[in-house]
C-alpha positions as a Markdown table, in Angstrom:
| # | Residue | x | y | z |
|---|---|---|---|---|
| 1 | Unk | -17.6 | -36.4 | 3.5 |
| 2 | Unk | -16.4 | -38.7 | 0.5 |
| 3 | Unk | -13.0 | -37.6 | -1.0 |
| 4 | Unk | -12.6 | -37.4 | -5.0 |
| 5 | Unk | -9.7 | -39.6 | -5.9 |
| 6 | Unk | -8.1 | -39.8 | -9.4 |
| 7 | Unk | -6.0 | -42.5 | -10.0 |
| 8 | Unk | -4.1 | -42.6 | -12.8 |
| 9 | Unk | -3.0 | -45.7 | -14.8 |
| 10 | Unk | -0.2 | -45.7 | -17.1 |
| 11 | Unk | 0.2 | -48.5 | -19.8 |
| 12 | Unk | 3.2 | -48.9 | -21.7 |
| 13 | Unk | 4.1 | -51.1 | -24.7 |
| 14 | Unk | 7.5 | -52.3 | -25.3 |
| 15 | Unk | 9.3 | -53.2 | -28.6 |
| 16 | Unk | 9.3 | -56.8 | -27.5 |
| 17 | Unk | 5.7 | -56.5 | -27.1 |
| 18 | Unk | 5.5 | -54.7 | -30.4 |
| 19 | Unk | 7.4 | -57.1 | -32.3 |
| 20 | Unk | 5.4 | -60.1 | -31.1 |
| 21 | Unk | 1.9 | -58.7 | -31.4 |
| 22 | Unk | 3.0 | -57.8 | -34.9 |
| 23 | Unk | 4.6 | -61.9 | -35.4 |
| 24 | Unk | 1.2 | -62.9 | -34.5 |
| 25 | Unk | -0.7 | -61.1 | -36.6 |
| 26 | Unk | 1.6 | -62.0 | -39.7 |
| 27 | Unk | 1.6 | -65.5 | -38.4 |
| 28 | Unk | -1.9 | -65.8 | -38.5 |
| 29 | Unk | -2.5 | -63.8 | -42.0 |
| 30 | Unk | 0.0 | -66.0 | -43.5 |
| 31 | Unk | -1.3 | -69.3 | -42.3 |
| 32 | Unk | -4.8 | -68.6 | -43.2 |
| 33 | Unk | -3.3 | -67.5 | -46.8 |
| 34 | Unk | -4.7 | -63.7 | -46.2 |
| 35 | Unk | -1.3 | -62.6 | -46.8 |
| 36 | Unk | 1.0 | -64.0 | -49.4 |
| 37 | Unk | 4.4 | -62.7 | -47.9 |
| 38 | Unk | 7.6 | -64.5 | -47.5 |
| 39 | Unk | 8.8 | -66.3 | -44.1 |
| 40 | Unk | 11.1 | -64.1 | -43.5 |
| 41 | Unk | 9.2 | -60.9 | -43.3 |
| 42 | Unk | 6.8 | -62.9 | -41.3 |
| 43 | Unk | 9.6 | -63.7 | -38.4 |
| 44 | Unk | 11.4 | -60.2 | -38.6 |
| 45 | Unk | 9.3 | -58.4 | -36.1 |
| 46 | Unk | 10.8 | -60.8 | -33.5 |
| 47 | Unk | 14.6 | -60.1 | -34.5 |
| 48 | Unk | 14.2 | -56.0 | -34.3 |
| 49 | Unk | 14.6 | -56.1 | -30.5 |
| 50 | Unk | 17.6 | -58.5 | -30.8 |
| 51 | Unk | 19.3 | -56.4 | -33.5 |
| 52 | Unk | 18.4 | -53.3 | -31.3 |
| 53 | Unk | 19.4 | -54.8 | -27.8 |
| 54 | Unk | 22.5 | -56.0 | -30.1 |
| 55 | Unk | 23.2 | -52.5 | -31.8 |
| 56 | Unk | 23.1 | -50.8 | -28.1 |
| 57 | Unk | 25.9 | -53.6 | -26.5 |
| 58 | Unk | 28.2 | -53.0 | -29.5 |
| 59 | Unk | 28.4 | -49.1 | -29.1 |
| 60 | Unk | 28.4 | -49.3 | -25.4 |
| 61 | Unk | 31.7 | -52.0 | -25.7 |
| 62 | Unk | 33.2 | -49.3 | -28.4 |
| 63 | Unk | 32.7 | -46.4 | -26.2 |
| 64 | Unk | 34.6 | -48.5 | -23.0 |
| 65 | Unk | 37.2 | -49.8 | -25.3 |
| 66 | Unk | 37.6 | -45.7 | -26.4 |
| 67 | Unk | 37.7 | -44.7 | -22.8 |
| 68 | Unk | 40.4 | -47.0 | -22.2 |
| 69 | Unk | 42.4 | -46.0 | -25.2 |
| 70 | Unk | 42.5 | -42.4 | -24.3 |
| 71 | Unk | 42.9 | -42.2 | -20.5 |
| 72 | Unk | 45.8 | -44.6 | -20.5 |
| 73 | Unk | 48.3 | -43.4 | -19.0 |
């Protein structure tokens, strides 16, 4: 007797991988001349995670510095 399996794959896309599958495409639209956009916009997709990743550190370095404010004795 054969047994029916189901496997089940899960894919996920990061904001890295978001940022620099969007860096490419800009990169490529504005070297060909498709799109007439400034640099900047075309590198931006690659600072979001930074500014993200940088966003997160700050508030969780507030919330410690917090902590330690109000529980010392």
């Amino acid at each position: 007797m054969e047994q029916d399996r189901n496997i089940t794959t899960t894919t996920t896309i990061s904001l890295e991988s978001i940022g620099l599958i969007t860096f490419i495409v800009f990169l490529i639209l504005k070297l060909t001349g498709t799109l007439n956009i400034n640099w900047f916009w075309v590198w931006f997709p690659l600072w979001i995670p930074i500014a993200v990743s940088t966003a997160i550190y700050i508030i969780f370095i507030i919330i410690a510095l917090l902590v330690a404010l109000f529980t010392k004795e």
